[in-house]
C-alpha positions, -999 to 999 in steps of 0.1 A, spaced: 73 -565 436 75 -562 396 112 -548 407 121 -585 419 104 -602 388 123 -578 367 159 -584 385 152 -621 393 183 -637 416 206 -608 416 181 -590 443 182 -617 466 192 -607 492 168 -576 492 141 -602 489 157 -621 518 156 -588 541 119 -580 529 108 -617 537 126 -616 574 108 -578 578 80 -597 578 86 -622 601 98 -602 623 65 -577 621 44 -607 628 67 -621 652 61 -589 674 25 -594 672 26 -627 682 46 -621 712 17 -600 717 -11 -626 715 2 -643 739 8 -611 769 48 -622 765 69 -584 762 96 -596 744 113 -582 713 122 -608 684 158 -600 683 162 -608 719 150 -646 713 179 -664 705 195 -655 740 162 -658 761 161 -694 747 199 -703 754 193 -692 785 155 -706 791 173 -740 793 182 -733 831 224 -730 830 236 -695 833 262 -686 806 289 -658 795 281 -636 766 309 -657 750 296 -687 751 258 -676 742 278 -656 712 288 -690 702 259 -707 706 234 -689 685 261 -678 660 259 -637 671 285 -615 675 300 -608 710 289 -570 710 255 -578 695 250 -602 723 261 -581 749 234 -552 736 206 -577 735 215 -585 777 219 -552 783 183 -546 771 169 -576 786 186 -567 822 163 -534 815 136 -553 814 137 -576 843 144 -605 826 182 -614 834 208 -606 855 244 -603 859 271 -622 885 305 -628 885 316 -664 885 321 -680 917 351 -704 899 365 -680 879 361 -640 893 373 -627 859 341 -639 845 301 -628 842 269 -654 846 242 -640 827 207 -660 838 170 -656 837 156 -639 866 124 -643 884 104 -625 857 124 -640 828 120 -677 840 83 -672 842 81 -665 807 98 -693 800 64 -710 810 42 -690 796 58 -695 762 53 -729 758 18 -726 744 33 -703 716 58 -727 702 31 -752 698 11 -730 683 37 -718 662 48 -748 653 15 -757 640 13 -729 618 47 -728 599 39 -770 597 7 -759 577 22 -740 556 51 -759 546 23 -789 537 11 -759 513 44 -752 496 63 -774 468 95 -766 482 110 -773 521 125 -743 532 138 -750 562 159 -777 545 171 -754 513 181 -727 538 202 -755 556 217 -763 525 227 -724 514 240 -723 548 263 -752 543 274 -739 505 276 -702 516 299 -715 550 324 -732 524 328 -707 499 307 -670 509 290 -648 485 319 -629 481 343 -651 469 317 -666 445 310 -634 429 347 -628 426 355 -658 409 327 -648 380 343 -615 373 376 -628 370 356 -659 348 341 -628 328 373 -607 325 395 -632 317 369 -632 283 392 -602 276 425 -613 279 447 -631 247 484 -645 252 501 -641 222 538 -647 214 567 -617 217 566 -593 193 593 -561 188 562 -535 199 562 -553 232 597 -551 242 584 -521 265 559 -537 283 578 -564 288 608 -547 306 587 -522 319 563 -547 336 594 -563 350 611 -535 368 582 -519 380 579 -551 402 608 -563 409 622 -525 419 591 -526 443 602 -555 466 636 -558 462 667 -544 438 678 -549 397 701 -577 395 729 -583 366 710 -613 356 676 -594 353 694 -562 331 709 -592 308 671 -608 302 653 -572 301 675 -552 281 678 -582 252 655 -605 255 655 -613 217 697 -620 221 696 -640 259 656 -655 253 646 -659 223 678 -665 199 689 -691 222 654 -714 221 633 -695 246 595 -682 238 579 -648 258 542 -645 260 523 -611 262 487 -611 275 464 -584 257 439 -575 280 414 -557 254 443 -550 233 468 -535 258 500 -553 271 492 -562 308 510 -593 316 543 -612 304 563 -641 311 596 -660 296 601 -693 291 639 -693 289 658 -726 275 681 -739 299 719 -754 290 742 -770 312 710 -779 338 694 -814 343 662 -791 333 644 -782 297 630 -744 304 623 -722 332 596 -697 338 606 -665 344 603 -631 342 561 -635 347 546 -597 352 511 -581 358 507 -549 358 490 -541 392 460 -526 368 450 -558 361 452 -578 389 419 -599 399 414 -604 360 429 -639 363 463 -627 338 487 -644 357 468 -679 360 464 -675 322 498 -668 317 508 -697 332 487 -723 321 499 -713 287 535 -714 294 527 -747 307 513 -754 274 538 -746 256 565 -759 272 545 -791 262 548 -783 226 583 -780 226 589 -817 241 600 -803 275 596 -831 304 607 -805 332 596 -768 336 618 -747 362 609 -716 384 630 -696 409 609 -674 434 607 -655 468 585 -665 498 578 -628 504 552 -628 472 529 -651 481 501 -642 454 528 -659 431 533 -686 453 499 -700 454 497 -692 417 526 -720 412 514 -742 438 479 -738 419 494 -745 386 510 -774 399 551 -769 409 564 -782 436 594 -771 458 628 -785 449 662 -772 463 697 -775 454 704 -757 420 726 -729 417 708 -691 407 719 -662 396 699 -643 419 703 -630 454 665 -623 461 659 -661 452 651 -683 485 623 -710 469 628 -733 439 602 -748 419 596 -777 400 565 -792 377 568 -824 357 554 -827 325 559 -859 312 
C-alpha cells in the first residue's frame, strides 16, 4: 500500500478497484453464510426483479444503470441457474419478460435475514468512521455525471499548456507562419479567395499600415497560432477578427481561446465599441470558440467572401 501513499489521488481509481475487490470477495462469502448460490454481479438484476413485476432487459438496463449487453449476460447466467426465465410479452410479441422462477423467488425469502444483517454491519462501521461514505460517493456521482473524469482532466492540461503559450504582436520573422497557418486551413475546407491572397501576401500594406494589429502565439517559442484585427472603413464597425489560425499541432493547448481573449483585449485598447467576425457553420470548433468568447450572430453586411454564411458580432462598450 506504500504505492498509494506515495501517488496519493492520482491512483484513485486503482484504489477504488482494490476496495470494490474486496467487497466483492466478501460479498461471495456472505452469500455463502447464508446457503444463497448467487454471484455478486448478478445482484442488481435479482433485486429488480425480486420485487414481483417481470421486466425486459431494457428496462432492468435502465434501472440499475448497466449496460444492455451486460444485463443480458448476467440473465443468461441466471436462466443457467434456475433462477429466471424467459417469455415473450403477451401485449407486445416483439418483446421478452424476464422473471424470477420458482427457485429464484424462494431466494428472495431466504435473503431477507442477510440484508438485515448486512445492514447492521456496514451501520457499525460507518458509526466507526469520520467520514459518510455512502453520502460522499453520492456526491462524486452527482459531480462526475455533470462534468466526467475525462473532461476534467482535459481542462488541466490545456490549464497547464496554455502556461506555454505568449501572444505577442506581428513581427517580419512571422510573416511565414502567419500565411502559412492561413492557407493550410482554409485550403483544407474550402478554396483561396482574392480577398484572402490580398491579407496573406501583405499583411503589413492591407493590416497593419492601415490601423490593424496581428497577434502570434509562441507556444514554447514556436509560431503556432495567429489572428488579425483588421480596421474597418466605410462600415458602421471599428475592427474585425480575422484571419485567426492554429496549427493543428497545437490544438487542445487552449491557443485559439488565448488568441481571442487577447484580440478582445486589444480591440479595447484601441477604443473600439464593436468587434466584427465573418465565419462558416461548417467549423464548428470556431464557432463555439466565438460563442464562448462572447459574439453573437448578426446578418446583413456585405463580405468579400464566398465561403462566408454566419456573421458575428460582440459589443464592447
Amino acid at each position: 500500500m506504500e504505492l498509494f501513499k506515495e501517488l496519493g489521488k492520482v491512483a484513485l481509481g486503482s484504489k477504488l478497484r482494490l476496495f470494490t475487490e474486496m467487497f466483492t470477495n466478501d460479498a461471495a462469502r456472505i452469500y455463502s453464510l447464508y446457503n444463497i448460490d448467487m454471484q455478486p454481479k448478478w445482484f442488481p438484476v435479482f433485486y429488480v426483479l425480486s420485487k414481483g413485476a417481470s421486466k425486459t432487459i431494457t428496462s432492468i438496463a435502465k434501472e440499475i444503470g448497466h449496460s444492455h449487453p451486460s444485463v443480458s449476460t448476467i440473465v443468461g447466467e441466471m436462466a443457467k441457474k434456475g433462477y429466471v426465465f424467459e417469455a415473450k410479452d403477451t401485449s407486445d410479441g416483439r418483446r421478452n419478460l424476464i422473471a424470477l422462477t420458482e427457485a429464484g423467488a424462494e431466494i428472495t425469502a431466504k435473503i431477507q435475514d442477510q440484508y438485515a444483517d448486512l445492514n447492521r454491519a456496514i451501520e457499525d462501521i460507518s458509526s466507526q468512521t469520520t467520514y459518510d461514505l455512502w453520502k460522499a460517493i453520492e456526491e462524486w456521482e452527482y459531480l462526475l455525471g455533470q462534468k466526467n473524469l475525462l473532461r476534467r482532466v482535459e481542462e488541466q492540461k490545456k490549464l497547464r499548456e496554455s502556461g506555454n503559450v505568449t501572444i505577442v504582436a506581428f513581427k517580419p520573422e512571422y510573416y511565414d507562419a502567419f500565411r502559412s497557418l492561413n492557407v493550410e486551413w482554409i485550403s483544407e475546407y474550402f478554396k483561396m479567395e482574392e480577398a484572402d491572397y490580398k491579407a496573406l501576401d501583405n499583411p503589413q500594406e492591407y493590416i497593419l499600415d492601415n490601423g490593424g494589429h496581428i497577434l502570434v502565439a509562441l507556444y514554447n517559442g514556436e509560431p503556432l497560432g495567429v489572428c488579425a484585427l483588421i480596421k474597418l472603413k466605410d462600415s458602421k464597425y471599428d475592427y474585425e477578427l480575422a484571419k485567426m489560425a492554429v496549427s493543428p499541432k497545437a490544438q487542445g493547448k487552449n491557443i485559439g481561446y488565448l488568441l481571442g481573449t487577447a484580440a478582445i483585449e486589444k480591440a479595447r485598447q484601441l477604443g473600439a465599441a464593436t468587434l466584427y467576425l465573418e465565419s462558416n457553420t461548417k467549423l464548428k470548433p470556431a464557432i463555439n470558440l466565438y460563442n464562448k468568447l462572447g459574439f453573437k450572430k448578426v446578418a446583413g453586411n456585405p463580405t468579400p467572401y464566398e465561403r462566408a454564411d454566419i456573421q458575428m458580432l460582440l459589443e464592447l462598450k
